[in-house]
N, CA, C and O atoms as a GROMACS GRO file, in nm:
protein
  500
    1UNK      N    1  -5.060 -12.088   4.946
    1UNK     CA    2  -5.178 -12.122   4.868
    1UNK      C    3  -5.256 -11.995   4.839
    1UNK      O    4  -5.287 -11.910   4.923
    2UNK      N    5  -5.279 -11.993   4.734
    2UNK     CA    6  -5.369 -11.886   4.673
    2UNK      C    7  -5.545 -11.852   4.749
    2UNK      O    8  -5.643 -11.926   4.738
    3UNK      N    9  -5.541 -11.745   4.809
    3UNK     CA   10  -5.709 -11.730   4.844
    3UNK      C   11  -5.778 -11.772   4.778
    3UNK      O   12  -5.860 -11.854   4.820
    4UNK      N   13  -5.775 -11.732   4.640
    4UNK     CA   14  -5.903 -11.730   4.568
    4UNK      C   15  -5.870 -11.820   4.444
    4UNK      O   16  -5.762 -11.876   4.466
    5UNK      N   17  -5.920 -11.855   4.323
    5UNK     CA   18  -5.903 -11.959   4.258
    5UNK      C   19  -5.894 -11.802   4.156
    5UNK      O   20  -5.969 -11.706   4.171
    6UNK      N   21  -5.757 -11.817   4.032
    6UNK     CA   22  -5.715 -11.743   3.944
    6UNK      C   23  -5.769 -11.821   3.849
    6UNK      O   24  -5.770 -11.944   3.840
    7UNK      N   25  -5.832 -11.702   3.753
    7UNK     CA   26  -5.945 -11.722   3.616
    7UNK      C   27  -5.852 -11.698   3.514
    7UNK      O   28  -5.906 -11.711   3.404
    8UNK      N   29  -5.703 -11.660   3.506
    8UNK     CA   30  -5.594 -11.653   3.407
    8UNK      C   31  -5.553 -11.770   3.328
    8UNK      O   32  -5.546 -11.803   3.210
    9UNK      N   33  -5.522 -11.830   3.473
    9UNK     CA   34  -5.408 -11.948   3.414
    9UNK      C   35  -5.503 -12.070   3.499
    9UNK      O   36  -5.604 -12.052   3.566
   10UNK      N   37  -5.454 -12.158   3.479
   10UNK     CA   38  -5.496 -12.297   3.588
   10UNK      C   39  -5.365 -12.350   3.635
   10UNK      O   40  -5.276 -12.415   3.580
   11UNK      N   41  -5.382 -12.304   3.756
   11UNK     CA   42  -5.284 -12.450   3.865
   11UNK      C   43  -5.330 -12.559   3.857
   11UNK      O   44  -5.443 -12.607   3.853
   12UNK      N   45  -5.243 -12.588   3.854
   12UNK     CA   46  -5.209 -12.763   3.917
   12UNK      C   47  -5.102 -12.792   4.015
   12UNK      O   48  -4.984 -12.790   3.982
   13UNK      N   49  -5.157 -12.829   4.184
   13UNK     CA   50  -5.034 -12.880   4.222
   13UNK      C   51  -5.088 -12.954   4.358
   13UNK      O   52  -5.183 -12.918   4.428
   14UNK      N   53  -5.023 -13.039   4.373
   14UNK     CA   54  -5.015 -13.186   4.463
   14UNK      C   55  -5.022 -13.146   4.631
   14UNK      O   56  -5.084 -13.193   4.727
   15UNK      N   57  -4.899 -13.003   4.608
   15UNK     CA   58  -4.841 -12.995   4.754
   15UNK      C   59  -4.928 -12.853   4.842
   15UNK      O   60  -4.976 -12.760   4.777
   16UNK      N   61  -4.932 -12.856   4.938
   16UNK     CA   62  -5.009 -12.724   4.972
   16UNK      C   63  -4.966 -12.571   4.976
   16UNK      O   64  -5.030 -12.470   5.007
   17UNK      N   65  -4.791 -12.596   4.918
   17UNK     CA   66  -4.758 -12.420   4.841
   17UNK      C   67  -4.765 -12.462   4.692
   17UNK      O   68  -4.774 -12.572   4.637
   18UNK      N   69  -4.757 -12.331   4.643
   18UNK     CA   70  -4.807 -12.308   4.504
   18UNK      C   71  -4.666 -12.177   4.463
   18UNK      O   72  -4.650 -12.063   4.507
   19UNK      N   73  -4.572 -12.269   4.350
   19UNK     CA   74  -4.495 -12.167   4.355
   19UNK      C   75  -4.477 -12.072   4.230
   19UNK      O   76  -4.390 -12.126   4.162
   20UNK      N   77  -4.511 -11.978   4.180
   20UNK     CA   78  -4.590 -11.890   4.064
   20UNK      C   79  -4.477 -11.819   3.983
   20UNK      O   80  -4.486 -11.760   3.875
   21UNK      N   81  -4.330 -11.848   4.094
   21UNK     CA   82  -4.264 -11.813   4.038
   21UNK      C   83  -4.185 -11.838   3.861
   21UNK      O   84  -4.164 -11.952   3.820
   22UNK      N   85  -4.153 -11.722   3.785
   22UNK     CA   86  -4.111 -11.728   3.633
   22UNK      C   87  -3.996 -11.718   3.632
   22UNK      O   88  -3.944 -11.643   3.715
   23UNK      N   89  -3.908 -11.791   3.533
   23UNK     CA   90  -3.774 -11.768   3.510
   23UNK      C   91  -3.763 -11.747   3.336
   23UNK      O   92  -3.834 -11.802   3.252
   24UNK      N   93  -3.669 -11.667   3.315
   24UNK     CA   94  -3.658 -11.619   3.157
   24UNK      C   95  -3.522 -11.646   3.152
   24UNK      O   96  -3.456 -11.621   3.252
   25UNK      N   97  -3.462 -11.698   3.041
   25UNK     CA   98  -3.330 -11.766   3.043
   25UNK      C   99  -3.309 -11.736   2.890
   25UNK      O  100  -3.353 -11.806   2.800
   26UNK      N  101  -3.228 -11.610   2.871
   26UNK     CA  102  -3.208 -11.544   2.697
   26UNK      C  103  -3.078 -11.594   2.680
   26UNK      O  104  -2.995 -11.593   2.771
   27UNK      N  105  -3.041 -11.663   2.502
   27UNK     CA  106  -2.932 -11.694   2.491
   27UNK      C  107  -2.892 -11.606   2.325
   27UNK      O  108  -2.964 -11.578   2.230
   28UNK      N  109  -2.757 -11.587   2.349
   28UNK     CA  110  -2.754 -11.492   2.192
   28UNK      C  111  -2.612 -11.598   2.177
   28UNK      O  112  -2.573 -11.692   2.245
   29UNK      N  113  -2.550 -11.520   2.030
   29UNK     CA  114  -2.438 -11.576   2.006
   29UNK      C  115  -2.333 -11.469   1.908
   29UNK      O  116  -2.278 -11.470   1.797
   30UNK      N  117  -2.343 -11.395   2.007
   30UNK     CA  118  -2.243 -11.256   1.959
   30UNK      C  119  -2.153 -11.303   2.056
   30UNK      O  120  -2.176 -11.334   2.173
   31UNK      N  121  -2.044 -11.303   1.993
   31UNK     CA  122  -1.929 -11.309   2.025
   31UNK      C  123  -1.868 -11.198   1.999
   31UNK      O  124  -1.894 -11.112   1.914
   32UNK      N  125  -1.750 -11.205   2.111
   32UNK     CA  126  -1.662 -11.073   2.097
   32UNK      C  127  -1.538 -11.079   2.115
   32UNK      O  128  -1.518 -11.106   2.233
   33UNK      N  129  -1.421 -11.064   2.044
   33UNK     CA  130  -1.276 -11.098   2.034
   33UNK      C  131  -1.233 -11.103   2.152
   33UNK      O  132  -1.251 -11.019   2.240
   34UNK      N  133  -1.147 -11.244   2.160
   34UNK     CA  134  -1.074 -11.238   2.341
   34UNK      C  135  -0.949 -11.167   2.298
   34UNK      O  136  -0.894 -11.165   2.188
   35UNK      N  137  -0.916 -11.104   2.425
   35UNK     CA  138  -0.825 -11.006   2.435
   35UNK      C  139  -0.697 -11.120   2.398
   35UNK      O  140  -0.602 -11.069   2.338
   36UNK      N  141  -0.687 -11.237   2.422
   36UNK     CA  142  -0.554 -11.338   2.364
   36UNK      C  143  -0.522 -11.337   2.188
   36UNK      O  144  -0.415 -11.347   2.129
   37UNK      N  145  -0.657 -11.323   2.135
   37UNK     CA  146  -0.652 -11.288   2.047
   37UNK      C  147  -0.620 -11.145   1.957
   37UNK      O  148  -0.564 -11.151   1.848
   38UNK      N  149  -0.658 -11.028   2.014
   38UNK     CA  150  -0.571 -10.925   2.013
   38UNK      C  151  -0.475 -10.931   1.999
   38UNK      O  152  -0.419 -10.893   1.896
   39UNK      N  153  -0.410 -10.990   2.117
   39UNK     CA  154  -0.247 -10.944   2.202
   39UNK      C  155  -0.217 -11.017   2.082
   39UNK      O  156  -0.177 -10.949   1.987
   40UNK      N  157  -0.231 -11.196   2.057
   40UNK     CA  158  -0.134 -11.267   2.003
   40UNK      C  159  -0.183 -11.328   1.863
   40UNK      O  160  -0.102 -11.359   1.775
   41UNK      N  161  -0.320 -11.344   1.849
   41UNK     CA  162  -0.323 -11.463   1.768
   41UNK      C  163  -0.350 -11.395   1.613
   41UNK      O  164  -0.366 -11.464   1.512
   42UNK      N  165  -0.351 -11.260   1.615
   42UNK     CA  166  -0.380 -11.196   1.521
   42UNK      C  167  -0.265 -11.197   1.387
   42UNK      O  168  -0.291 -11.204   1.267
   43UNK      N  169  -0.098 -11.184   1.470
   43UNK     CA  170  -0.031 -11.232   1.340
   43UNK      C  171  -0.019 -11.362   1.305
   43UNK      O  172   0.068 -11.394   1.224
   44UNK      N  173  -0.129 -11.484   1.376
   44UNK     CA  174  -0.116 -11.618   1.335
   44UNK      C  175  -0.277 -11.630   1.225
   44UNK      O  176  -0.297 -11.689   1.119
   45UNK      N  177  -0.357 -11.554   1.301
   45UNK     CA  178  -0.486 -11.588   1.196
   45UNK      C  179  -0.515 -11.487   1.134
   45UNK      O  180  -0.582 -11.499   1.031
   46UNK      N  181  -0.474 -11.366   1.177
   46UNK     CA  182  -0.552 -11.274   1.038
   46UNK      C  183  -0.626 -11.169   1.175
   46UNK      O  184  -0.641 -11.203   1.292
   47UNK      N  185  -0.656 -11.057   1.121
   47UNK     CA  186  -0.778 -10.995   1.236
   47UNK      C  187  -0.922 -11.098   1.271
   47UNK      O  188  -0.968 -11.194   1.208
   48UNK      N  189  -0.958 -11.045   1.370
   48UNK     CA  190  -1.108 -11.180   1.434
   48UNK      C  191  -1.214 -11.050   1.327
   48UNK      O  192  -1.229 -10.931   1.300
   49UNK      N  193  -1.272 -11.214   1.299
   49UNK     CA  194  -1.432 -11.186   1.294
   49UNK      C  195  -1.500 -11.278   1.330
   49UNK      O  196  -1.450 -11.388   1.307
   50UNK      N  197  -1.629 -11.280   1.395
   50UNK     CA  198  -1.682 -11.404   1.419
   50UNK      C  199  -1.700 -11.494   1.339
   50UNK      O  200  -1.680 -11.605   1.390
   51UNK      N  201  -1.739 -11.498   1.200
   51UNK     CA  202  -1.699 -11.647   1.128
   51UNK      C  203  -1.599 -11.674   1.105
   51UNK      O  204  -1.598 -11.792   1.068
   52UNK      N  205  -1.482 -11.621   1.104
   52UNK     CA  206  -1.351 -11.681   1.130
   52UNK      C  207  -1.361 -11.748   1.277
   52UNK      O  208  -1.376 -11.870   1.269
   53UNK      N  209  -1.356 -11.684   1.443
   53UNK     CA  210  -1.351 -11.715   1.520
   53UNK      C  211  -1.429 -11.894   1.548
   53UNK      O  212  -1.372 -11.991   1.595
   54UNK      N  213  -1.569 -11.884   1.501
   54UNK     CA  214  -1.593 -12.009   1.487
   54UNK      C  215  -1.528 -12.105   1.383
   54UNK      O  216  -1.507 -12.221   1.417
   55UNK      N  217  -1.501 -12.071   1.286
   55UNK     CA  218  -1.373 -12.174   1.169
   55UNK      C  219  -1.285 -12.171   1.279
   55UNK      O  220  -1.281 -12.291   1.304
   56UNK      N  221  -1.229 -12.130   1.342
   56UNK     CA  222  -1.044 -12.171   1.394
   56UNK      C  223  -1.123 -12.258   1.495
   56UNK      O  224  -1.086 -12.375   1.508
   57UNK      N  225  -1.261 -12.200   1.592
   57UNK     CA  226  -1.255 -12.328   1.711
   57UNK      C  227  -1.326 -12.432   1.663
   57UNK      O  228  -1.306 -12.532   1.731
   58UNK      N  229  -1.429 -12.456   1.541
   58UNK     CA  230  -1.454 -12.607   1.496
   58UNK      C  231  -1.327 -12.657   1.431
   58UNK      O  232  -1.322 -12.778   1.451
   59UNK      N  233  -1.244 -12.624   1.374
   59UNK     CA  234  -1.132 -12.682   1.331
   59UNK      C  235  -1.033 -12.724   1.456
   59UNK      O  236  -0.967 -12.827   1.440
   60UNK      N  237  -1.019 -12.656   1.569
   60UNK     CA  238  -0.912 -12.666   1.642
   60UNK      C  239  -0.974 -12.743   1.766
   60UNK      O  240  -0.903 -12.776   1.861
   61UNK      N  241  -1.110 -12.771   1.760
   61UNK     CA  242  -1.190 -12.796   1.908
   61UNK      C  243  -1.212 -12.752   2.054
   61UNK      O  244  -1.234 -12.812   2.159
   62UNK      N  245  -1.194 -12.590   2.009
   62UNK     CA  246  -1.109 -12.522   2.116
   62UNK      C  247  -1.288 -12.446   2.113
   62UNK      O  248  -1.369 -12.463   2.023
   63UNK      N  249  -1.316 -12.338   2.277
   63UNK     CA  250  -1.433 -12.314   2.318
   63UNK      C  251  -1.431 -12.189   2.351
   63UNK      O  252  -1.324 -12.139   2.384
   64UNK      N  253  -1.537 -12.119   2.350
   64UNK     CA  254  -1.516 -11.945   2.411
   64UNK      C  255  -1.459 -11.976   2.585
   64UNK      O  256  -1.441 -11.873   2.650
   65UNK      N  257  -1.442 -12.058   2.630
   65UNK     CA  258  -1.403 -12.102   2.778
   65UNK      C  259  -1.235 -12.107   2.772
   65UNK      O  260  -1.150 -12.062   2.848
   66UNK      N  261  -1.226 -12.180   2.649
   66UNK     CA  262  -1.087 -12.242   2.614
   66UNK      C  263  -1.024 -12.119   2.565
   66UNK      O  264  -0.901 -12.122   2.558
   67UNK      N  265  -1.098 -11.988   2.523
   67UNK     CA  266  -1.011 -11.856   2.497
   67UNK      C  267  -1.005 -11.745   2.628
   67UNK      O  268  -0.935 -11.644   2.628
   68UNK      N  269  -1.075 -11.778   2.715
   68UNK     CA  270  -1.082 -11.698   2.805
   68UNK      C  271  -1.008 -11.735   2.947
   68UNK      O  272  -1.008 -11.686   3.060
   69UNK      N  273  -0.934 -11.868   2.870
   69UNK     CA  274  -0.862 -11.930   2.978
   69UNK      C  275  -0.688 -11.929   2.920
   69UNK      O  276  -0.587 -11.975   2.972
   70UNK      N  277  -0.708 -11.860   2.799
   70UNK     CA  278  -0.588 -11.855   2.736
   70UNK      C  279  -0.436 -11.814   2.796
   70UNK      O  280  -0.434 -11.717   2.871
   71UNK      N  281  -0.312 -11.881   2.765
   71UNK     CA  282  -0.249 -11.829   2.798
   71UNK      C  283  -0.190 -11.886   2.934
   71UNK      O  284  -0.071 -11.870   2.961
   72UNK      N  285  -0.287 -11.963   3.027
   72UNK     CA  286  -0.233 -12.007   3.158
   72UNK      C  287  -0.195 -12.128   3.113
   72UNK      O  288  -0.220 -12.177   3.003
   73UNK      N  289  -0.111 -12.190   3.237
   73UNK     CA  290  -0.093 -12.294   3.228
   73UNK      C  291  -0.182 -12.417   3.202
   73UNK      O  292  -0.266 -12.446   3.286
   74UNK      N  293  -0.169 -12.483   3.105
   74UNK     CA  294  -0.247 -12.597   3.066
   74UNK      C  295  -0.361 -12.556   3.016
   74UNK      O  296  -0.472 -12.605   3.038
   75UNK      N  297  -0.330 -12.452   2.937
   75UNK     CA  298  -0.483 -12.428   2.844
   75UNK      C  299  -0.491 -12.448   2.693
   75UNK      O  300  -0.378 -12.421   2.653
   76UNK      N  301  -0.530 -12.465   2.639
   76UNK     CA  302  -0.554 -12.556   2.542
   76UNK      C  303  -0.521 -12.432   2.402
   76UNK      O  304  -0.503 -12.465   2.284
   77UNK      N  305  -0.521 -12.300   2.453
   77UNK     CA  306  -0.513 -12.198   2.385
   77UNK      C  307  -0.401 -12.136   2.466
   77UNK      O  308  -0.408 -12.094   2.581
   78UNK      N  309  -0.240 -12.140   2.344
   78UNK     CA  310  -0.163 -12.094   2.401
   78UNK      C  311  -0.092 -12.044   2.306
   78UNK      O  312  -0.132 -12.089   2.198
   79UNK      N  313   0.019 -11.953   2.291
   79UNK     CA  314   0.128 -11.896   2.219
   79UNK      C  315   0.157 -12.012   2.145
   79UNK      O  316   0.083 -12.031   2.049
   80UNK      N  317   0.222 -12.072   2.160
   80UNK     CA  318   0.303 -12.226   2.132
   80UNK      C  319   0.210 -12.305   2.038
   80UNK      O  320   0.262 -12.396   1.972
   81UNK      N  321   0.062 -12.277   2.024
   81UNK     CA  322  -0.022 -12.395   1.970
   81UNK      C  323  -0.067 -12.261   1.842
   81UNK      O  324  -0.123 -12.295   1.738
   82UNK      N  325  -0.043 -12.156   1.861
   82UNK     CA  326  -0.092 -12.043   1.743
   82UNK      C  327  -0.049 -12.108   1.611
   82UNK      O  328  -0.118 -12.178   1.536
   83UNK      N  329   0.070 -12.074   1.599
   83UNK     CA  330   0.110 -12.135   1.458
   83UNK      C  331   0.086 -12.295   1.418
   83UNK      O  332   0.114 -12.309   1.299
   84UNK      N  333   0.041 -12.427   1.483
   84UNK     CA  334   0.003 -12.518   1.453
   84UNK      C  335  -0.166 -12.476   1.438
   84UNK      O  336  -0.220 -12.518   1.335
   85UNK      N  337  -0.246 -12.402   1.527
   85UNK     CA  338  -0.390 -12.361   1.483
   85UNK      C  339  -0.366 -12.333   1.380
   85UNK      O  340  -0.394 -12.426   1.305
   86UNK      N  341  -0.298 -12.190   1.295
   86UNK     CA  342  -0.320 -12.136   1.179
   86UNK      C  343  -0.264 -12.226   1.036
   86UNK      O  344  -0.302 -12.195   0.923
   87UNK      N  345  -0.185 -12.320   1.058
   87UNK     CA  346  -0.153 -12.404   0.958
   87UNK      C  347  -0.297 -12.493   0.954
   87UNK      O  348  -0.356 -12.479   0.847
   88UNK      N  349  -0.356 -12.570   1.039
   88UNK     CA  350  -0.456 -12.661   1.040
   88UNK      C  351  -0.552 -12.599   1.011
   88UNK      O  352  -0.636 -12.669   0.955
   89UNK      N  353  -0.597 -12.426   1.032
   89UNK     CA  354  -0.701 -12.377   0.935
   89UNK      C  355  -0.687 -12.380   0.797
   89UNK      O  356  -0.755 -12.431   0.707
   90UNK      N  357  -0.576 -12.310   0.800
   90UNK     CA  358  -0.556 -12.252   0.648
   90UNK      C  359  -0.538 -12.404   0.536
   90UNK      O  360  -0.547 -12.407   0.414
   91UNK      N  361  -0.513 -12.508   0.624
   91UNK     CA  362  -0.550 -12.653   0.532
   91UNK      C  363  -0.704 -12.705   0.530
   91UNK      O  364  -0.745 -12.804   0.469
   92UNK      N  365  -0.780 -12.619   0.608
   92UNK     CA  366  -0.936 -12.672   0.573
   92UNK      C  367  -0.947 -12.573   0.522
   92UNK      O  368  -1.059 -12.568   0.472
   93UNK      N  369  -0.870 -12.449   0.498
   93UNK     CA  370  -0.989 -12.348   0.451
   93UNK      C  371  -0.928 -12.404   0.267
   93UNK      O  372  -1.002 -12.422   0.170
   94UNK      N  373  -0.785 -12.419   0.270
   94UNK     CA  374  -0.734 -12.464   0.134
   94UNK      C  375  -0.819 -12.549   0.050
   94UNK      O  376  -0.853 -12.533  -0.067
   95UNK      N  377  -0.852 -12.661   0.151
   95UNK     CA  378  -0.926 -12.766   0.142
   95UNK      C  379  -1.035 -12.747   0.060
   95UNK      O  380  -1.050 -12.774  -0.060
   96UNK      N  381  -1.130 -12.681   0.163
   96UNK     CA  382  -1.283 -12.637   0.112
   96UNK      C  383  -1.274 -12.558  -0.031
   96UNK      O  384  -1.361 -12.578  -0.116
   97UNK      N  385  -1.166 -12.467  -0.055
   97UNK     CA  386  -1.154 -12.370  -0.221
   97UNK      C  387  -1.142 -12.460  -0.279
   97UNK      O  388  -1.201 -12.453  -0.387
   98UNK      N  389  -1.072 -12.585  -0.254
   98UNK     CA  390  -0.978 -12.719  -0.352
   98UNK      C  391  -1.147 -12.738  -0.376
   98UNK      O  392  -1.191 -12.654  -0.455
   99UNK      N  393  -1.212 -12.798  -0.341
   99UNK     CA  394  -1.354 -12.878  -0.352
   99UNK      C  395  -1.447 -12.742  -0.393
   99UNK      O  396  -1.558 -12.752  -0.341
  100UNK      N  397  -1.435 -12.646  -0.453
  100UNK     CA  398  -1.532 -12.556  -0.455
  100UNK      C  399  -1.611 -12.474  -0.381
  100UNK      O  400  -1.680 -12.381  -0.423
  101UNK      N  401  -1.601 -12.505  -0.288
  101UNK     CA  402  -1.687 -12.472  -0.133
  101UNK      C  403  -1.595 -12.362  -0.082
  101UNK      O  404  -1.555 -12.390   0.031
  102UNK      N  405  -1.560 -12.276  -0.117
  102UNK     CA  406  -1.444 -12.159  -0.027
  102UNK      C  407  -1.539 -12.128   0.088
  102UNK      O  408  -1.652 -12.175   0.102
  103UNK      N  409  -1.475 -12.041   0.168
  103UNK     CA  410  -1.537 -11.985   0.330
  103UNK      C  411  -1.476 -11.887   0.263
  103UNK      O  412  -1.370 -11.860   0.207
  104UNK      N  413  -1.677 -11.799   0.313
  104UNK     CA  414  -1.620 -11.639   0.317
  104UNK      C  415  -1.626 -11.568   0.439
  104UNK      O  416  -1.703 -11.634   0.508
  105UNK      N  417  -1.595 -11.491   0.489
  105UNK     CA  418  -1.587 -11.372   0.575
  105UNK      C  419  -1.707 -11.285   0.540
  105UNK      O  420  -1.774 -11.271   0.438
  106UNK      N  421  -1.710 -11.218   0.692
  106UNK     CA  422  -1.854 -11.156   0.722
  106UNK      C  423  -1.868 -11.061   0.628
  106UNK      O  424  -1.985 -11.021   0.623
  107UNK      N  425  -1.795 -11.008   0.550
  107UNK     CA  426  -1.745 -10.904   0.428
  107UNK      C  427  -1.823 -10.960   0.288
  107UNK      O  428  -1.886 -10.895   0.204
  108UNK      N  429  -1.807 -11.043   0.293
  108UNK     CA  430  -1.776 -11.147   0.176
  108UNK      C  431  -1.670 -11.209   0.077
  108UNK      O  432  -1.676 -11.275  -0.027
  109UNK      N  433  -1.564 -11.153   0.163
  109UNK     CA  434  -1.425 -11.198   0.095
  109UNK      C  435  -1.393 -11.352   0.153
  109UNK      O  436  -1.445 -11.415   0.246
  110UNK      N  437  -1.276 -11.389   0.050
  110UNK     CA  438  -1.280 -11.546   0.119
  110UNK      C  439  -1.196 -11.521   0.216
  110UNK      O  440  -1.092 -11.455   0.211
  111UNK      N  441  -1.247 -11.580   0.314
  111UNK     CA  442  -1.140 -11.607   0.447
  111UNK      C  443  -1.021 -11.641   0.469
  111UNK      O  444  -0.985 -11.758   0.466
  112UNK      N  445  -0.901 -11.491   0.508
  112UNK     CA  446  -0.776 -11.563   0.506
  112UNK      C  447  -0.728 -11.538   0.612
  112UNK      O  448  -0.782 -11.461   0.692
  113UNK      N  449  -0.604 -11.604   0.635
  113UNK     CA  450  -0.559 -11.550   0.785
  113UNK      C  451  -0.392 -11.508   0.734
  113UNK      O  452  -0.338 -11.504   0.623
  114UNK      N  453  -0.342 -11.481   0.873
  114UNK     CA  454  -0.212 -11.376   0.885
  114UNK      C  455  -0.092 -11.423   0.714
  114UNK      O  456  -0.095 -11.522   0.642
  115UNK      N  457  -0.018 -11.319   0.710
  115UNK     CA  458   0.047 -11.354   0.592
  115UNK      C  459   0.153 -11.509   0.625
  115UNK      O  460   0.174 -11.536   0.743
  116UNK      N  461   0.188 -11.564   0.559
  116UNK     CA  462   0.268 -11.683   0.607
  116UNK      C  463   0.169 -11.833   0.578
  116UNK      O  464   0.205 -11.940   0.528
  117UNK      N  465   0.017 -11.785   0.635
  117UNK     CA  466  -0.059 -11.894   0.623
  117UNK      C  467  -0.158 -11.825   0.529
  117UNK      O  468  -0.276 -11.825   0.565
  118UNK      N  469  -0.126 -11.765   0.412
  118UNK     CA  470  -0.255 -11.757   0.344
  118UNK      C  471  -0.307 -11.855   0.229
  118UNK      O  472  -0.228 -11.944   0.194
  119UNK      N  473  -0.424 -11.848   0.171
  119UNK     CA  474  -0.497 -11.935   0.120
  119UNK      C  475  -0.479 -11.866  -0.013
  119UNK      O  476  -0.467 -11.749  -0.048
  120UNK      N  477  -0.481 -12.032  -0.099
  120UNK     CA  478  -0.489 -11.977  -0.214
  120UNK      C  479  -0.622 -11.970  -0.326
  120UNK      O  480  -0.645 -12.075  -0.386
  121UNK      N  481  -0.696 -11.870  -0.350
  121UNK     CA  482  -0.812 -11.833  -0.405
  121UNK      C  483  -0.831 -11.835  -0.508
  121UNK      O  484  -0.942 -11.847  -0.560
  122UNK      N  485  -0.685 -11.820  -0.585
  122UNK     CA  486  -0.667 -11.712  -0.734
  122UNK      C  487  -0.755 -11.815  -0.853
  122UNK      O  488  -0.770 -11.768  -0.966
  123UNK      N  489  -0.807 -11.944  -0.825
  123UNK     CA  490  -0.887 -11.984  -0.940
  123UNK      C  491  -1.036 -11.914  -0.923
  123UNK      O  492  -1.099 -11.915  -1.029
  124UNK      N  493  -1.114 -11.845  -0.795
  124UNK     CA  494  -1.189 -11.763  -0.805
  124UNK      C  495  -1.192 -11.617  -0.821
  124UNK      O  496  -1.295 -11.551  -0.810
  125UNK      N  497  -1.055 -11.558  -0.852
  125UNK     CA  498  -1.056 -11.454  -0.875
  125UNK      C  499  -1.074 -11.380  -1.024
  125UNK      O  500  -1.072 -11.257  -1.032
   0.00000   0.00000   0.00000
């Protein structure tokens, strides 16, 4: 309990400690390429950028947890699931140009991934 009564702030409390303690809890959303992606997923999607990285995991339902767990057994992000990810992008990203709406890249180019699965643009070019 406080000696003296603080002219700052006003307490309020029930119990006879007083706990003054502060907590600061910072959240960002920089992301930074998982090394699975390096090693492997780069000839399936294209090089990472973060708005790609978020397009492949809202499309695929996959999590910065689900890439950092990559590769082991029973992870949801694996060699084996690359080339079904990059087909199921490159059909929303197809998708979205089909409807007018293309996805661009942090560049401003439209978003494509590795050769094999690329998108076709050429009515905005």
């Amino acid at each position: 309990m406080f000696p003296s009564p603080i002219d700052r702030n006003q307490w309020n409390s029930s119990s006879e400690n007083l706990d003054g303690t502060r907590y600061t809890f910072k959240f960002n959303e920089q992301y930074s390429e998982p090394t699975y992606w390096s090693w492997f997923g780069e000839g399936f999607l294209g090089p990472w950028t973060p708005q790609k990285y978020i397009v492949v995991n809202s499309v695929m339902g996959w999590t910065v947890n689900d890439w950092s767990q990559a590769g082991q057994a029973g992870a949801k992000v694996s060699y084996g699931r690359l080339g079904f990810a990059a087909k199921a992008v490159r059909n929303y990203l197809q998708e979205q140009a089909d409807n007018d709406t293309p996805v661009k890249d942090k560049d401003g180019s439209y978003m494509q991934l590795a050769d094999g699965y690329t998108v076709d643009y050429s009515r905005y070019e």
